[in-house]
N, C-alpha and C positions, 0 to 999 in steps of 0.2 A: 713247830721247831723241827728242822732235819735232821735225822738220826747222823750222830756220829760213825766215822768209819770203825769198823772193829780191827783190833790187828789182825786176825789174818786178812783182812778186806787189804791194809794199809800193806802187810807184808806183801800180796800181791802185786800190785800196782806197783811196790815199789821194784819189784825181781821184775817184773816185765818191763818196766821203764829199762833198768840198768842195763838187761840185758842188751836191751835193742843200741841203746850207745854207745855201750863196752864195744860189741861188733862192731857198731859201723866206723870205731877206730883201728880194731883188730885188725878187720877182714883185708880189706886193702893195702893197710903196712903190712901183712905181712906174708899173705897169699904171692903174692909175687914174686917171695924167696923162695918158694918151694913147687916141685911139680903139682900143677894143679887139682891130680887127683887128692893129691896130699892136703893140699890146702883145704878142697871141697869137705872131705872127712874129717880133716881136723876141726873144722867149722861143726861141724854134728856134733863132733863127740865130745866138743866142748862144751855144743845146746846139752847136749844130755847129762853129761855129768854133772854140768856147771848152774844149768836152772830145772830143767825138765825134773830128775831126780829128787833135788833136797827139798823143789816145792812142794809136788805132792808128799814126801815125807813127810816134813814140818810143818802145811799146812792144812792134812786132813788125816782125821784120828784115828789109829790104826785098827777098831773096831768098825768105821767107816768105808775102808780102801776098797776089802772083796766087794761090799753091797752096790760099790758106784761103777763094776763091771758087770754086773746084773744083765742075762738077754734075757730076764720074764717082760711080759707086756700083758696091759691088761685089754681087753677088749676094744679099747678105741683109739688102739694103738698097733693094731694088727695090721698094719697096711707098710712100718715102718722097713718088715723088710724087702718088700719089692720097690720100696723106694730105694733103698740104699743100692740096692742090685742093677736099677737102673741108671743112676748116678755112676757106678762103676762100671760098667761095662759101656755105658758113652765113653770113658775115660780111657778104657780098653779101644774101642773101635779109633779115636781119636790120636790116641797116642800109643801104642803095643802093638796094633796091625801095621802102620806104615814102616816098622823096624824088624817085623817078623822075621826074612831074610837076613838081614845081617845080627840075628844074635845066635850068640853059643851060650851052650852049658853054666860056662864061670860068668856069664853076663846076666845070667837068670838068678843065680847060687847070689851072685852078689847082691842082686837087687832083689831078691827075695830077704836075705839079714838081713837090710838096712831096712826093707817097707816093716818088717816083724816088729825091732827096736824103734822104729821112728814113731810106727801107727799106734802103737801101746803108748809109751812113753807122752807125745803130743797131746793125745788124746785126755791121759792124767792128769796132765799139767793143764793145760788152757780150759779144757771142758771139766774133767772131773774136779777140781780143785774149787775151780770159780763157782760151780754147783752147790760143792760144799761151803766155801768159804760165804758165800754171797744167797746164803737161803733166804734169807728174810730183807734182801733189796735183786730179787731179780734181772730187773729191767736194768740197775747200773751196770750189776754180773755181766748179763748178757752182751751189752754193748762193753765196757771195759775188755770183756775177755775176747771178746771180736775182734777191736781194734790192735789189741796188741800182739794178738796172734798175726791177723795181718803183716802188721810193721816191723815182727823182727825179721818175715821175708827179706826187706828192703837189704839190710847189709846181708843177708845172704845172698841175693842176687849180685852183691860187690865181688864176690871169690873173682879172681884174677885167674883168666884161663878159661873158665867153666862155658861152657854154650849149654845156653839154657833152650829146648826146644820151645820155639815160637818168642824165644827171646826177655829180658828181667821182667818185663810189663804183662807178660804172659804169667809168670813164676808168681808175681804179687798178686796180680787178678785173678788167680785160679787160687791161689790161697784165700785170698777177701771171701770168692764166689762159695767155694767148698767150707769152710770155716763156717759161712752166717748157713751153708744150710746144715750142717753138724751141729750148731750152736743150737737152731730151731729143736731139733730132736732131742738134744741133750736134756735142756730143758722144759722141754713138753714130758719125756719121759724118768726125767731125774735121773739120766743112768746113762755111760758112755759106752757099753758091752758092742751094741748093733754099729754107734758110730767108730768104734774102736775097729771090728771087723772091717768097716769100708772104709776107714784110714789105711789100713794095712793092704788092702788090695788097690786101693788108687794107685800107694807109694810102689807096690809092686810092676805095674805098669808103666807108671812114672820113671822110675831110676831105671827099667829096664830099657826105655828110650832116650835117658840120660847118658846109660853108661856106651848106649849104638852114637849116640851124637857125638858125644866125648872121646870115640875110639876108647877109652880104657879098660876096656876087655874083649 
């Protein structure tokens, strides 16, 4: 007989569901009303308040929280971080060299707080949370917390205004690509510390080629 869902398994599922269709009605009505950058940031800070935040709060116990950003490793796990380092700095040569020339100071500033806030924050919520919440059914963890990480890209990539470098298909498939390999380490290492670091420098490159695309700074 299949073990039933636990609630926090159900609560997940279900905050990652809502999320993703709450946006993809938001994003569109109402990004259009407002300058873009406006729109793009109110988009985050609404991820973040609104799911990223009370998940990990609510659904993992706060004797739990410090241990699931842990960068110990144990011996056959030593290799994770010239892995991560190589992953981001493709990410760098790929997208941060080609904008080098046109960024300034307040383009850096900016996309440095947001990669800080976003690569913590995501990180908690999609990997640390489903780690905790999904110990004793990994394989559905892993793939649930994949998939919906994934998909709430999709109405993100909706913001009205936004140029996304290389375009939304770009935005989802490097979430899908990056996510399932964060996902693999997460749960091989029980611990999001390493992948948490390489979220935060991706996001760092990333918005800093966002914000040269975007013109807004």
């Amino acid at each position: 007989m299949a073990m039933a869902l636990t609630r926090p398994q159900i609560g997940f599922v279900a905050a990652g569901t809502a999320l993703t269709l709450v946006l993809a009605v938001l994003v569109p009505a109402l990004t259009p009303l407002v300058p873009p950058f406006v729109g793009y940031a109110g988009t985050m800070l609404l991820y973040w308040i609104g799911f990223c935040v009370p998940v990990f709060l609510v659904l993992v116990p706060p004797g739990r929280r410090r241990a699931l950003f842990s960068l110990s490793l144990d011996a056959r796990n030593r290799w994770v971080p010239l892995a991560i380092g190589v992953q981001v700095l493709a990410v760098a040569i790929g997208a941060f060299v080609p904008v080098l020339g046109a960024l300034t100071a307040l383009s850096l500033a900016l996309a440095g707080a947001m990669a800080l806030i976003n690569g913590v924050l995501e990180e908690a919520a999609w990997r640390g949370t489903v780690i905790e919440a999904f110990a004793n059914r990994p394989i559905a963890g892993f793939a649930l917390g994949w998939a919906l990480f994934t998909l709430w890209h999709v109405p993100l990539a909706m913001a009205a205004g936004t140029v996304y470098p290389g375009g939304p298909a770009a935005l989802v498939g490097g979430a899908a690509g990056l996510g399932l390999f964060w996902s693999l380490i997460a749960w091989r290492t029980r611990t999001i510390g390493w992948i948490a670091l390489a979220h935060i420098g991706t996001n760092f490159f990333a918005f800093s080629a966002l914000n040269v695309e975007n013109g807004w700074v």
